[in-house]
N, C-alpha and C positions, 0 to 999 in steps of 0.2 A: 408820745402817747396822745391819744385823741380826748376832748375834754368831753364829757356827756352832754350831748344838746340839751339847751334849757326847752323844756316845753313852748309852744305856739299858739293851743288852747288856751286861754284865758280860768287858771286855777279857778275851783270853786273855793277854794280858800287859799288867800294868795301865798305860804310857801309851802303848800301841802304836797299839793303833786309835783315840786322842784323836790323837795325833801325825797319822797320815790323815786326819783331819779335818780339821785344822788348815792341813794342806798343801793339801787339797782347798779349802779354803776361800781360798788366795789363789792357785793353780794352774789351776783346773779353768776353764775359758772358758763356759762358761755359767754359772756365779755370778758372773763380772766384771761377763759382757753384761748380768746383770741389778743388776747395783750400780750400773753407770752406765745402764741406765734410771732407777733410783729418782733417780739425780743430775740427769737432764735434768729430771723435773717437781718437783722442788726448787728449779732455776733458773728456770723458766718463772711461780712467784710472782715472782721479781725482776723477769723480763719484763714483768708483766703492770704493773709499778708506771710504765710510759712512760705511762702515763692521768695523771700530774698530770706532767711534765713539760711546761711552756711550748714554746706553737705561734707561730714568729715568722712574721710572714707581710710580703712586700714585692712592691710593683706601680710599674711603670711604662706610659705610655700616651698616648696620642691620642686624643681623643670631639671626635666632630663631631657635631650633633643627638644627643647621643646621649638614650636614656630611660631609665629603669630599668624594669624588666618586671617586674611582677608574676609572684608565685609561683616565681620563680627562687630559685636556693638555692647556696650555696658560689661564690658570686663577688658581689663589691663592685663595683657601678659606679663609674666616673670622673667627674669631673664633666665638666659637660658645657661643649662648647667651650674646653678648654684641654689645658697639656703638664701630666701631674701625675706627683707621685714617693709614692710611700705606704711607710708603714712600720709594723709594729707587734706587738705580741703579746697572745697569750690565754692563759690559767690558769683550769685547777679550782683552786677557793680551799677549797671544802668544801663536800661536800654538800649541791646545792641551788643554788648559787651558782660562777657561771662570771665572770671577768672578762675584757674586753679594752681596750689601752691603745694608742693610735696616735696618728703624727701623719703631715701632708701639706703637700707644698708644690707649690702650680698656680703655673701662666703661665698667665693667661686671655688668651683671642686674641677680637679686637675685644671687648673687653667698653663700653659702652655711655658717651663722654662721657671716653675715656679712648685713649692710644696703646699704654699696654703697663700692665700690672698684677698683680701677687703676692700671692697670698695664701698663709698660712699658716694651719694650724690642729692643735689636739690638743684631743684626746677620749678619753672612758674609760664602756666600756659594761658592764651588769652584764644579768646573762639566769638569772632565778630558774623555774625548773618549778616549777608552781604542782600540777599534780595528781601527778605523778612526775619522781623524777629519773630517765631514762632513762640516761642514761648511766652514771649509777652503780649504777642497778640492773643492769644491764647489764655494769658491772665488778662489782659483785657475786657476778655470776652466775657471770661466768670465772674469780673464784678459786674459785668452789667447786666448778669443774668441774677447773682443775686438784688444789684439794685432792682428788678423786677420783681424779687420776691420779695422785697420790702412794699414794693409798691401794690404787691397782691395782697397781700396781708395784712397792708393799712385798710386797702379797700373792701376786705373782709371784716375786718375790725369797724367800720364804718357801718356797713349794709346792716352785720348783727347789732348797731347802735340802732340802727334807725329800725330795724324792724322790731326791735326787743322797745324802745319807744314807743312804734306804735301799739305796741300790745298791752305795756302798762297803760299808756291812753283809754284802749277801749274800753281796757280792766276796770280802772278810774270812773269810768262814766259807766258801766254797767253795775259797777258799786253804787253809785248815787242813785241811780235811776231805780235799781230794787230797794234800797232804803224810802225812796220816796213813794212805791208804786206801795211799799208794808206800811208806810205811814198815811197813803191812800186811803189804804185798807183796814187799819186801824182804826181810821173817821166812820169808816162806812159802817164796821162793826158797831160801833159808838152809837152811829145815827138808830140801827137796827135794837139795839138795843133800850133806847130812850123810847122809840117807836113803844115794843112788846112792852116797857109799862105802864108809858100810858095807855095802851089798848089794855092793857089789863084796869088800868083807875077806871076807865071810860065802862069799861064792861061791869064796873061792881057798881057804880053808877048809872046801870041802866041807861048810858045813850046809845051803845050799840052792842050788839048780842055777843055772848063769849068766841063763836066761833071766829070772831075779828080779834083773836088776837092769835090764832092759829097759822095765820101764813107767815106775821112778825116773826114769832117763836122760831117759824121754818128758817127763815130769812137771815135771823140771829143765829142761829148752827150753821147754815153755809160760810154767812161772812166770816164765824171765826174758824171755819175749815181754811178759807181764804185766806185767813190772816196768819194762819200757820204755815202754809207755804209761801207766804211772801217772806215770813219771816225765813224759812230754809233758805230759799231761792237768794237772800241779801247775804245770809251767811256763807254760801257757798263763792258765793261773788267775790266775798269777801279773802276767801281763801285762795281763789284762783289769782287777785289781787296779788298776795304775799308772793304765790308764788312765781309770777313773773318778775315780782323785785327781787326773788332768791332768796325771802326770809322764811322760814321755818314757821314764825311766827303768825297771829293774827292781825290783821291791819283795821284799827279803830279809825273809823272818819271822823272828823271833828267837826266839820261844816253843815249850815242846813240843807238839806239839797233841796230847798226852795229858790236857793239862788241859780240854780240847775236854768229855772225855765227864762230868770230874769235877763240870764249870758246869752241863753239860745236866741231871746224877743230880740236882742241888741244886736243880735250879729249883721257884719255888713257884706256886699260881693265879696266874691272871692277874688284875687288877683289874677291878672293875664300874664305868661311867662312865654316866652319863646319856647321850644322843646330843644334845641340845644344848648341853653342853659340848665334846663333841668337836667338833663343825661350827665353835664358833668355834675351834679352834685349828688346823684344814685349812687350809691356803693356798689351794686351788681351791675353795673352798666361801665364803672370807672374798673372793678375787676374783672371783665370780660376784655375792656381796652388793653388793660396791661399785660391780660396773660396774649393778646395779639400780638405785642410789642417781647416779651419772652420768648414765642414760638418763634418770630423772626430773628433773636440772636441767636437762638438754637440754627437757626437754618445756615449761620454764618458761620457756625462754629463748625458744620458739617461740609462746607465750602473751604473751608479753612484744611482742612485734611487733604484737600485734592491738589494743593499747589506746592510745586520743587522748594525745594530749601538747599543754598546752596552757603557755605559758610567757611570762612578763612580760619586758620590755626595756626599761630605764631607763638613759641615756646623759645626760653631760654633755660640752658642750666650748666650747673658745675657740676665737675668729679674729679674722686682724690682717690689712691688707695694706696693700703699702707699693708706688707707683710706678718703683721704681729700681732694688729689691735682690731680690732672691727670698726672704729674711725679713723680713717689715712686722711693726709695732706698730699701724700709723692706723689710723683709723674711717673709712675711703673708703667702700666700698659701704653698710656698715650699723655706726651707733653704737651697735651692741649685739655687744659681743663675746663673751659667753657665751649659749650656747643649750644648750636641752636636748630630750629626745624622752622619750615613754613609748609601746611598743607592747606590745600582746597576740596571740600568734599560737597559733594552733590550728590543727593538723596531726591527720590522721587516714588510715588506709591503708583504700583501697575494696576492695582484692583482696584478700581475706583466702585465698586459693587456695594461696600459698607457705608461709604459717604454717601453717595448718587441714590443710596435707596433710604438713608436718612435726610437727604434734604427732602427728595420725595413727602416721606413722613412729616417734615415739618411744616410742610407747605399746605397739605391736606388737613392738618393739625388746624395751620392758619383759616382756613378756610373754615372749618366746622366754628370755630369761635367768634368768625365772622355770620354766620349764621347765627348763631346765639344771640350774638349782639342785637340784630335785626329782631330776635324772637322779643328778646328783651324790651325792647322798644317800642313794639305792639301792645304789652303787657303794661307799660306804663302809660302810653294812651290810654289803654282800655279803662285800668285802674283811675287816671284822672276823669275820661269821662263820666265813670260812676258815680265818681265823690261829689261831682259840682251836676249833676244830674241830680242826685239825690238829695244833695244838700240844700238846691232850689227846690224839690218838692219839700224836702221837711221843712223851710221857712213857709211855705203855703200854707201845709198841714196845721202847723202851728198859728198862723193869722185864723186860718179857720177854725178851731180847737177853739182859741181864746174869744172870739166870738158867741159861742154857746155856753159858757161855764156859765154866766149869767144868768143865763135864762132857764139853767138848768138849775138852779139855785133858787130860782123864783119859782120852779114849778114845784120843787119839791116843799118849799115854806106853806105854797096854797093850800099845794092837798092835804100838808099837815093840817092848816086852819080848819078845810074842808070835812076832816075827818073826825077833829074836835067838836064839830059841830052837827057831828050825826049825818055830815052831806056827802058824804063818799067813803070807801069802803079801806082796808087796809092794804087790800093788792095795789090801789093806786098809789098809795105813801110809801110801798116799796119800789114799786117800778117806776116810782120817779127819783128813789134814793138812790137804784141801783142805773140809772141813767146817769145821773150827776158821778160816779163811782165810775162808769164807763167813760166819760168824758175826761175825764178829770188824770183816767191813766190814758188816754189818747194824747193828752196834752202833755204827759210824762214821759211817752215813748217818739213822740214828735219832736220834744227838745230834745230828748239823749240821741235820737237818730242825726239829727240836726248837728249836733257835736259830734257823733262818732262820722259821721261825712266830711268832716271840714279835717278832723286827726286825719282821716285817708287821705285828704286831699296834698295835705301837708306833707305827708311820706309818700306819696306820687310824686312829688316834686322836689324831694330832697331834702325838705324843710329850708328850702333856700328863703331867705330874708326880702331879700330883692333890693340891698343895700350892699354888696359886697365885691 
């Protein structure tokens, strides 16, 4: 089983978002569904070992004239004109080499000079592939088409690591990001608020007329319109949160997300990686490799059908039979109680129509998922170029942002002063509150862009270390 990547981002509280990970990783129902895929073609080698497991095989029957037919296959004839009981088993012994061990016991009916007569007999045949073992190449073939499927299936269990990753990432920082944008909003409220009473002190004071305290008032109902759907907007954040870690639950943040802008200010280049380093550590790019590497034992195994098999059979056996008992020892019929056989058969398919149009198939197969590949490839450019495009304009954004918070902070203290002092008007105490309020969430969405580009950039690239 694959372990959950530890995050890459730099936690806003250092085991918070490992803890989400964590939880995510035994919560979240799409990394189960795919941990018990990887489990079923894990089990499917155990499957596949019923190839040496012994085949008992038992017949009972009646032949009258009977003959044995040429070129039949999977059925043992009876002998002929008698009751007979069969028994016996086969084994792969090892490559190459098949064995089977039987015995039989007939009633022959009118047999020749006699009223009633039993014979017994046991035997043991061996059957060597002289040019292949089909059957083992054959098992060959199906472990290596389920090692495939193990190899698919991790790399699916991989891809859904990393992309169910990136998503609690974004989730993570679009939680902070509304928390801090409501806690923005909160100040701003605040600010509007202080504002409408001392416009109202000033006004019973006669420094400036009541109507100055009219657009405060205004300004004080927007912002806490504002401050109610920040606060929505965090909670919902918050849920979408839960639910990419797979809890039910609500997820409490516990950090300030002031530290949001402190991570973003710090952050350094991004790394330079080869692109065939990255492809191998893609989950959809390492299962698109391996279902290429699948399609081609499929094409062997359709290859495999079209060639002779030609295979030796060397048997030995005894028989006894006795007037009286249904198990004889005597020499009645023939004083020769061991016999043996040696045959050579060669088998060949004329229709090569089912093979020739499945390699066909398999080949074209190849080819479509070599296409994919390439599609894939693109896409993970495209996606790195994003992340580290965007990720140098959000470090801009942000030098710039943090440039004006200052002075946006000074302009709004003046006009306070200003307005205290009968020298300006209330619209300017809002419109430089609500500047400082606009700046202050630029500089909010500038760091969380800033982190959510550096998480892309990291799952464009695998999350490879650049240590390994």
């Amino acid at each position: 089983m694959l372990v959950f990547l530890t995050s890459l981002i730099a936690p806003i509280h250092a085991n918070e978002l490992a803890d989400l990970m964590l939880a995510a990783q035994e919560n979240n129902p799409a990394i189960r569904a795919a941990r018990w895929r990887v489990e079923q073609t894990l089990l499917k080698h155990e499957e596949l070992l019923e190839f040496f497991d012994p085949a008992l095989y038992g017949a009972v029957g009646y032949a009258d004239r009977s003959r044995s037919i040429p070129g039949s296959s999977n059925y043992s004839a009876l002998t002929n004109n008698s009751l007979d009981f069969q028994a016996g088993i086969e084994a792969p012994i090892i490559p190459g080499a098949y064995v089977a061990a039987g015995i039989a016991e007939r009633s022959l009916r009118d047999p020749a000079g006699f009223d009633d007569l039993y014979q017994t007999l046991f035997g043991v045949r061996v059957r060597v592939p002289l040019l292949r073992d089909r059957a083992f190449r054959t098992l060959t073939l199906s472990r290596s088409l389920a090692a495939m499927e193990y190899n698919i299936a991790v790399s699916r269990l991989l891809r859904s690591t990393q992309d169910l990753r990136r998503e609690i990432e974004l989730a993570y920082i679009s939680a902070y990001e509304s928390l801090a944008a409501y806690q923005v909003t909160r100040q701003a409220t605040a600010r509007f608020q202080n504002l409408y009473e001392e416009a109202q002190e000033l006004s019973r004071l006669k420094v400036v007329p009541q109507y100055q305290t009219f657009q405060s008032q205004l300004e004080l109902q927007i912002g806490r319109e504002d401050e109610e759907k920040a606060r929505n907007r965090h909670e919902l954040n918050l849920i979408t949160l839960a639910g990419a870690v797979g809890d039910k639950k609500t997820i409490a943040l516990t950090a300030d997300p002031g530290a949001l802008f402190e991570q973003a200010s710090a952050q350094q280049d991004l790394p330079q990686l080869e692109e065939a380093i990255i492809l191998q550590h893609r989950g959809d790019y390492l299962e698109m490799l391996n279902s290429v590497e699948y399609a081609k034992i499929q094409q062997a195994t359709a290859k495999e059908e079209t060639r002779d098999d030609l295979s030796l059979n060397i048997g030995v056996n005894w028989q006894g039979e006795n007037e009286n008992w249904p198990y004889g020892n005597d020499d009645i019929v023939s004083d020769r109680r061991v016999g043996g056989e040696v045959t050579l058969v060669w088998k060949r398919t004329l229709d090569y129509r089912g093979p020739k149009a499945r390699m066909a198939r398999h080949r074209a197969r190849i080819e479509e998922l070599k296409a994919e590949m390439g599609n894939i490839e693109v896409d993970i450019n495209t996606e790195l170029q994003h992340a580290i495009l965007n990720y140098n304009t959000a470090r801009q954004r942000l030098e710039l942002v943090n440039h004006g918070i200052a002075a946006a902070r000074e302009t709004v203290a003046a006009e306070q002063e200003r307005f205290r002092l009968g020298e300006s008007t209330s619209s300017n105490v809002t419109d430089a509150q609500k500047n400082l309020t606009s700046i202050l969430q630029r500089q909010n969405t500038a760091a969380a862009d800033l982190l959510r580009a550096k998480a892309n950039f990291y799952h464009a690239i695998g999350y490879y270390l650049g240590n390994e």
